[in-house]
C-alpha positions as CSV (number, residue, x, y, z in Angstrom):
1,X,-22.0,17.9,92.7
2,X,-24.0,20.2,90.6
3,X,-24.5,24.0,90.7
4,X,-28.4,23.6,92.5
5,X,-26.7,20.7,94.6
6,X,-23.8,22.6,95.8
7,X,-26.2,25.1,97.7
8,X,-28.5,23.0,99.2
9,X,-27.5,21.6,103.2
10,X,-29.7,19.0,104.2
11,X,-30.7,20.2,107.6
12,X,-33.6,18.7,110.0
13,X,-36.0,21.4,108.9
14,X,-35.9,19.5,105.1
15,X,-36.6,16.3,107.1
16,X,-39.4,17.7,108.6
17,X,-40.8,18.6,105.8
18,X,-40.4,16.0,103.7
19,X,-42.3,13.7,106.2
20,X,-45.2,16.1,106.1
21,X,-46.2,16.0,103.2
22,X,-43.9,13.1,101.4
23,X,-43.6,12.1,98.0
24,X,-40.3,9.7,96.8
25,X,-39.2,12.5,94.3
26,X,-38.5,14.7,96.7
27,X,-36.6,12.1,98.6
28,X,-34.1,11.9,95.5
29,X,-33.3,16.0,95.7
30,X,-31.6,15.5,98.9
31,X,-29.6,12.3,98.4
32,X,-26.2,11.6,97.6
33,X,-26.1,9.6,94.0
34,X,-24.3,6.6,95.9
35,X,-27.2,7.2,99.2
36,X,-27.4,3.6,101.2
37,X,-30.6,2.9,102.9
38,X,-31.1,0.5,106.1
39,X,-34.4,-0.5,107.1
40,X,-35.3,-2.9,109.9
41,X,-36.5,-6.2,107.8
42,X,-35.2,-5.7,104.8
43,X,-32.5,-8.2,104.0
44,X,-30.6,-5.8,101.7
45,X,-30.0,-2.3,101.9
46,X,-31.5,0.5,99.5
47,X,-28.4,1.5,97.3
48,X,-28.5,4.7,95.1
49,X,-31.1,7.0,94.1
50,X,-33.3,4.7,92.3
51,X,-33.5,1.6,95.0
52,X,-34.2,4.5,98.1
53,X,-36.5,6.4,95.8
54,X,-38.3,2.9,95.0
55,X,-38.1,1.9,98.8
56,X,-40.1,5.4,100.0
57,X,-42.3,4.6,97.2
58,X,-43.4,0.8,97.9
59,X,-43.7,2.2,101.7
60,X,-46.2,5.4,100.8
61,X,-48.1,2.4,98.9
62,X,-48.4,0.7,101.7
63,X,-49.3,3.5,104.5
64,X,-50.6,6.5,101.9
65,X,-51.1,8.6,105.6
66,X,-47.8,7.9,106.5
67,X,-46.5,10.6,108.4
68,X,-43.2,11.3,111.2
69,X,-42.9,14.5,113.1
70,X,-39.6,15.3,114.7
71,X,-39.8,14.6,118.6
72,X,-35.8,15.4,118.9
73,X,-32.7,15.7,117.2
74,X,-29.4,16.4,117.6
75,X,-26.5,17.0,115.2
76,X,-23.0,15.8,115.5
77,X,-20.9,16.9,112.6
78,X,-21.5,14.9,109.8
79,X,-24.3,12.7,111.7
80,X,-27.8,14.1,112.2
81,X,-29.7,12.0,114.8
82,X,-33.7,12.3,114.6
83,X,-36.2,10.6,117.1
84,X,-39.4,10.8,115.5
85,X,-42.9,9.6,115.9
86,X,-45.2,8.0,113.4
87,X,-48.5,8.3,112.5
88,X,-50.6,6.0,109.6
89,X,-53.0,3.8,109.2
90,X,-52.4,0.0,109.0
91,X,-53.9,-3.0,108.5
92,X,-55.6,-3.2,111.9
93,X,-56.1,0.8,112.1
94,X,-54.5,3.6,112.9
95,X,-51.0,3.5,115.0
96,X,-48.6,5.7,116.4
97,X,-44.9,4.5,117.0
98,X,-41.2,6.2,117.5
99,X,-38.2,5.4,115.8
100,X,-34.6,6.8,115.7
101,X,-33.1,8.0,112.0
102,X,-28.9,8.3,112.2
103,X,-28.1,10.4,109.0
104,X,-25.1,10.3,107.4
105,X,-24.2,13.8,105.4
106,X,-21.7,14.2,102.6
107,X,-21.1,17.5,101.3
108,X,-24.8,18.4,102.9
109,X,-26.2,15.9,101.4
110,X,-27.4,12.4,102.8
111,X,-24.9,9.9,101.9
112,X,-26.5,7.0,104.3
113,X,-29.7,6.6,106.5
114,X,-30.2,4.1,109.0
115,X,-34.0,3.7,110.3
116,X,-34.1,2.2,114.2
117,X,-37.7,0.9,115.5
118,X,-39.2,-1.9,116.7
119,X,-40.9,-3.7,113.9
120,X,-42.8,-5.6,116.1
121,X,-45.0,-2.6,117.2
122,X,-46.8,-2.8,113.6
123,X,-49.5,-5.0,111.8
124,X,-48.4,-3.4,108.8
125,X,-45.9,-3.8,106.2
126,X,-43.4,-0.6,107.3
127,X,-40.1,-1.2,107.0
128,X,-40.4,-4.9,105.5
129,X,-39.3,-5.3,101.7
130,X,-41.8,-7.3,99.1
């Protein structure tokens, strides 16, 4: 872990954050260098820095407005559990739909994400790999 790593603790406040205002770059400060990403619809995970940073990326061209705010969360040693809310504009308009992220930390940093929602809620590509 380097120096500027060693100090930072991903916390739900950087999650926050992040989702505010995203950008994929940012999403690699944060990450593990062996991160795993699970998304419903996408047949494999995201492995590494490159594949998540690439899988924020494709989403954000997809839904530009893309946004989550924190509903709750709750933290359980090295899990951090957020329900959030999301808010974009899809195909059909905008939408508004909650989801569930169980983080995995390593070190304070996110070794694994899983992303929980309902797919079905959407007209529009989130969460589905092209």
């Amino acid at each position: 872990m380097s120096t500027a790593q060693a100090h930072l603790r991903f916390s739900i406040e950087h999650w926050a954050a992040f989702w505010d205002n995203p950008h994929p770059d940012l999403a690699g400060r944060v990450v593990t260098p062996d991160v795993v990403g699970h998304c419903p619809g996408d047949t494999e995970p995201a492995r590494g820095v490159t594949q998540y940073k690439q899988r924020i990326a494709r989403l954000l061209e997809q839904i530009p407005d893309l946004r989550l705010e924190v509903a709750e969360h709750a933290r359980n040693g090295d899990f951090l559990f957020v329900h959030w809310i999301a808010h974009g504009t899809g195909a059909s308009g905008r939408f508004t739909f909650s989801g569930v992220d169980r983080i995995r930390l390593r070190d304070g940093l996110v070794k694994e994400i899983r992303t929980y929602y309902d797919p079905t809620h959407l007209d529009s590509p989130l969460g589905r790999s092209t």
